[in-house]
C-alpha positions in Angstrom: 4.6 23.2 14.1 2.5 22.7 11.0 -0.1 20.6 9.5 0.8 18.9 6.3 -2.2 18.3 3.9 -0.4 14.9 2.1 -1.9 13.6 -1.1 -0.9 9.6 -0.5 -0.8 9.0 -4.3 -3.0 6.4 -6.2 -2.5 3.5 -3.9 0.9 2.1 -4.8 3.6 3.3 -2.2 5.8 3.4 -4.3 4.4 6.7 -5.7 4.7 8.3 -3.1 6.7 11.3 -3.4 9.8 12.0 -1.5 8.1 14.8 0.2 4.6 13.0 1.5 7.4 10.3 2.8 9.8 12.6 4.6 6.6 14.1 6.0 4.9 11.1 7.0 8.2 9.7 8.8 8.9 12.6 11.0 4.7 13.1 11.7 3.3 12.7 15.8 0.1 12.6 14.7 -1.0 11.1 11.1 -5.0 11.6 10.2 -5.9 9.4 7.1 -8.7 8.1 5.2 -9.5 4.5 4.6 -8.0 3.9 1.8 -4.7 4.8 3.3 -2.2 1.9 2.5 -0.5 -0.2 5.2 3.0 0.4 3.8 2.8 4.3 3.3 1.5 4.0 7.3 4.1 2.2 7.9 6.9 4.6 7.3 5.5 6.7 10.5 8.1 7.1 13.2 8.0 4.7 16.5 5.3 6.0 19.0 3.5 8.2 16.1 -0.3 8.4 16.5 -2.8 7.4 13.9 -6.4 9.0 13.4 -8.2 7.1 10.9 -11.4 9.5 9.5 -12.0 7.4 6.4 -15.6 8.0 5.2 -16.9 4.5 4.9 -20.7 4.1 3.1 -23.2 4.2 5.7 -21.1 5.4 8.4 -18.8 8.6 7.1 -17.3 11.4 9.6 -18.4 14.5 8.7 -16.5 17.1 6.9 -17.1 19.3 10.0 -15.4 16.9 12.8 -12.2 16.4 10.4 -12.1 20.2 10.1 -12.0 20.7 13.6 -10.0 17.7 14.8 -6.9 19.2 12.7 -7.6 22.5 14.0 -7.4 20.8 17.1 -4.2 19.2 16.2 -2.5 22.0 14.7 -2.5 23.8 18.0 -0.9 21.9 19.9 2.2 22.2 18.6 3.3 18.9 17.2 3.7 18.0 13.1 0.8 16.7 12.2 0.1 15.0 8.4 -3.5 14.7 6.7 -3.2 11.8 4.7 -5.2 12.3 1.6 -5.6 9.0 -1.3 -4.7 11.0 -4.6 -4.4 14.6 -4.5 -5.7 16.7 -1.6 -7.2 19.2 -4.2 -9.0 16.2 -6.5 -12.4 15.7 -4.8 -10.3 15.4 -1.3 -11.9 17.8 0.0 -8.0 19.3 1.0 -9.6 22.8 0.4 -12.2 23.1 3.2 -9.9 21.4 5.6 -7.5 24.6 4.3 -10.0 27.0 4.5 -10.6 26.1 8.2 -7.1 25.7 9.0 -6.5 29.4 7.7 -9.6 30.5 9.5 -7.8 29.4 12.6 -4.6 31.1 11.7 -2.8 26.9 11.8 0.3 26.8 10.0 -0.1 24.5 7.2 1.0 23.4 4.0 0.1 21.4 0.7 1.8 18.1 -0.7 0.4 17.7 -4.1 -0.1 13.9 -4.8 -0.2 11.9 -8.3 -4.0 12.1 -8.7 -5.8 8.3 -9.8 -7.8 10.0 -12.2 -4.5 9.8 -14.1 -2.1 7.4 -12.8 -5.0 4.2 -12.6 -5.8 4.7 -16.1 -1.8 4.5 -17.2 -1.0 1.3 -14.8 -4.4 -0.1 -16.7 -2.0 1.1 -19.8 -5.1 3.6 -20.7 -3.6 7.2 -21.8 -6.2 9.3 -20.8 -5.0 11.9 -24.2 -4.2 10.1 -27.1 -3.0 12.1 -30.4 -5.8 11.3 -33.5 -8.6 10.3 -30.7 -8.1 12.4 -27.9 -7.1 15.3 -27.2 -8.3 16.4 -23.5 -10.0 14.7 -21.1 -12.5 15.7 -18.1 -12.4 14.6 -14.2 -15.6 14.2 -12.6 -17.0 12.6 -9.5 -20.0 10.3 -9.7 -20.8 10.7 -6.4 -22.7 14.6 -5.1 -23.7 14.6 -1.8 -27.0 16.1 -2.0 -27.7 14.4 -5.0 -25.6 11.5 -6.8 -25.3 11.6 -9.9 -28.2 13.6 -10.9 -26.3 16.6 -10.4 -23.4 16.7 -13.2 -24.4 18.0 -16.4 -23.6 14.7 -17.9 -25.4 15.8 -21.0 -23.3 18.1 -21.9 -19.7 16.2 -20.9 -21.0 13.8 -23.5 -20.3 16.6 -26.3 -17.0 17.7 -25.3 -15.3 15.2 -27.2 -12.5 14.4 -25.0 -12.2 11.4 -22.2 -14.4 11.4 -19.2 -12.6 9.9 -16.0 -15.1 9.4 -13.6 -14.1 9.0 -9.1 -17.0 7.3 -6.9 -19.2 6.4 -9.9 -19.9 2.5 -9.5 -23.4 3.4 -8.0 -24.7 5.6 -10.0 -23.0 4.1 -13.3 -26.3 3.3 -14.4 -27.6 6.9 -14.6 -24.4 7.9 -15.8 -24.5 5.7 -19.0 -28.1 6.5 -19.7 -27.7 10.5 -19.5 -24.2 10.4 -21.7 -25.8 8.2 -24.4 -28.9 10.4 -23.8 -26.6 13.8 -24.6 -24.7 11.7 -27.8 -22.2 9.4 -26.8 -22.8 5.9 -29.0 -23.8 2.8 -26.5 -20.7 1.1 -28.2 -18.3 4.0 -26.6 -15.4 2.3 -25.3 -15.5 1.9 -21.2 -12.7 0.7 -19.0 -13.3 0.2 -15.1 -10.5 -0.3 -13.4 -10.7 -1.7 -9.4 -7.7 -0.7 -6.9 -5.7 0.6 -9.6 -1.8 0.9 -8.9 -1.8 -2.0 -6.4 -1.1 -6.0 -6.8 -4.9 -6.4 -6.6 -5.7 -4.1 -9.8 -8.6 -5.6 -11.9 -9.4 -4.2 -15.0 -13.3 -4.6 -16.4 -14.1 -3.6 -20.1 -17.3 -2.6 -21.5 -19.3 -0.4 -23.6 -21.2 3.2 -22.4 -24.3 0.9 -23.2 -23.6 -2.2 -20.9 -22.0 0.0 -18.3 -25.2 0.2 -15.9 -25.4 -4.0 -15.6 -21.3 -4.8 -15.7 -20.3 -6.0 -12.0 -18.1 -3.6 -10.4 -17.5 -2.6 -7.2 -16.1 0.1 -5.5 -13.6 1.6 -5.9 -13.0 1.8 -9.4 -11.4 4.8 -11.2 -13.9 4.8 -14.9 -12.3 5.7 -17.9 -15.5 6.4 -21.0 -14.4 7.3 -24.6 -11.9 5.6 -27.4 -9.3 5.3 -25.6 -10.6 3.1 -23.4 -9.8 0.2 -26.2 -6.4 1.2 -25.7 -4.2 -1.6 -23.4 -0.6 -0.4 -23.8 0.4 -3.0 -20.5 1.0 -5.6 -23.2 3.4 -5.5 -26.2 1.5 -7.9 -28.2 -2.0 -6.0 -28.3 -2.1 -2.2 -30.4 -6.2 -1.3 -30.5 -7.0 1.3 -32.7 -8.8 3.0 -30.1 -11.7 4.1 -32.9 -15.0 3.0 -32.5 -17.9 4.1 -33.8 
């Protein structure tokens, strides 16, 4: 038997791929995060077990317990799926659990997932690549465990040029502003926040690099920086130019 590392897509089931959902049906045992969604979970076969090991603020399980609860798992014969929001390899930490899974000698296996860094963005209709304004963009998390946001070279992401997507950066999207501005983004840089992107509850909030650190957000949001966050493809009637200044 084998445990399945399962990247749950952005939040809409329908996302899902065939594979994650094949997987997820046939599963004993399913180990997801919080951000799981009821209707993926509820695909699992009658009788299945679930695990949840989200890491909620202020009370998260440690890296080390997950490792060794699938480890656990994966030895006892039985199909076991880690349920991972996104892509297990995008900040999901997929390759330590991996790494200790191989250390173990576990059979396992990897189930890539559409990753929100991408997929929000587009159901916010933000292209994160735009031909004449952008032509790359950078994924970054917001959030470092020893050290928040202090940690990313934020200076020098502000001179690439290209988009910055940024996971788990509402609390420290004060700092974040400051230190791209301070490496030479304008304050008037386009900025898109976009809250449970993918599902019925999506909320879009738009601002500027500049009024970033006082806009009311909350977590999670999935933030898009740079031109093309003037872009909103959702509605025919509205074609920004995406170039600001």
């Amino acid at each position: 038997m084998t445990v399945h590392l399962v990247g749950a897509g952005p939040g809409d089931p329908e996302l899902l791929t065939v594979r994650a959902a094949r997987l997820v049906a046939a599963a004993d045992v399913i180990v997801h995060d919080r951000l799981a969604d009821a209707s993926i979970l509820s695909l699992a076969k009658p009788g299945a077990e679930f695990i949840d090991v989200g890491k909620r603020p202020g009370a998260p399980t440690p890296q080390e317990n997950i490792n060794a609860l699938l480890v656990h798992l994966g030895s006892q014969g039985i199909e076991v799926v880690r349920l991972k929001g996104g892509d297990p390899f995008v900040f999901g930490r997929g390759g330590e659990e991996a790494e200790a899974l191989r250390a173990a000698e576990v059979p396992y296996t990897i189930v890539p997932g559409i990753t929100s860094s991408v997929a929000v963005p587009a159901a916010a209709g933000i292209p994160v690549t735009h031909r004449g304004v952008s032509v790359g963009f950078t994924v970054v998390t917001g959030h470092r465990e020893s050290g928040g946001a202090e940690e990313v070279a934020w200076e020098a992401l502000a001179k690439t040029g290209t988009t910055i997507v940024v996971l788990m950066g509402v609390a420290y999207r004060a700092s974040i502003a400051a230190r791209l501005i301070a490496g030479g983004l304008y304050p008037s840089t386009p900025v898109a926040a976009i809250r449970w992107g993918t599902r019925p509850e999506q909320h879009t909030t738009r601002t500027t690099l500049g009024l970033l650190g006082t806009a009311e957000l909350e977590a999670p949001c999935t933030i898009v920086i740079g031109a093309v966050a003037a872009f909103d493809f959702t509605s025919p009637h509205i074609v920004p130019t995406g170039a600001v200044v």
